[in-house]
Backbone as CSV, one residue per row, in Angstrom:
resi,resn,N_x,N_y,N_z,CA_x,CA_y,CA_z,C_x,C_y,C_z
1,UNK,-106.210,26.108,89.307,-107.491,26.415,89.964,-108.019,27.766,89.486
2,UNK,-108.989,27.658,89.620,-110.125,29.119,89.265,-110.631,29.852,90.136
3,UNK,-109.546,30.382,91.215,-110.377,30.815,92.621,-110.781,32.131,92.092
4,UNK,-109.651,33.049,90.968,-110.057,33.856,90.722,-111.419,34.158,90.402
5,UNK,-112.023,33.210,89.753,-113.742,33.011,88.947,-114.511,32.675,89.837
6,UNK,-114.208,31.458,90.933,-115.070,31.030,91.963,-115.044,32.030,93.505
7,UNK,-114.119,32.993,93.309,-113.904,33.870,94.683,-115.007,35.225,94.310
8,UNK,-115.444,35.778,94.958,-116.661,36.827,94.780,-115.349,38.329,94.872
9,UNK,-114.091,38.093,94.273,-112.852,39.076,94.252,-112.848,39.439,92.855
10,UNK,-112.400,40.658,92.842,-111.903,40.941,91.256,-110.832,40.058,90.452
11,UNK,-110.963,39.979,89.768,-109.889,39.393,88.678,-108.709,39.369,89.308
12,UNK,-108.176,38.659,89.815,-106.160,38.602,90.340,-105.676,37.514,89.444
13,UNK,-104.208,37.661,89.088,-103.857,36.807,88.475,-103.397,35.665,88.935
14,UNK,-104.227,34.997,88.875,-104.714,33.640,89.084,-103.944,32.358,88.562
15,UNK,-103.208,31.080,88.788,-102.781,30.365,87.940,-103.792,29.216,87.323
16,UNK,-104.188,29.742,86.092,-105.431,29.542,85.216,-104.893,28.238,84.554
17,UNK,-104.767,26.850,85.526,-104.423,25.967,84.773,-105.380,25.038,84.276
């Protein structure tokens, strides 16, 4: 998931699958 991109949050590391 891309919550990192779709969340209005800074960049966290995210599991960018």
């Amino acid at each position: 998931m891309w919550l990192g991109l779709l969340s209005p949050l800074p960049p966290k590391p995210f599991p960018r699958n």
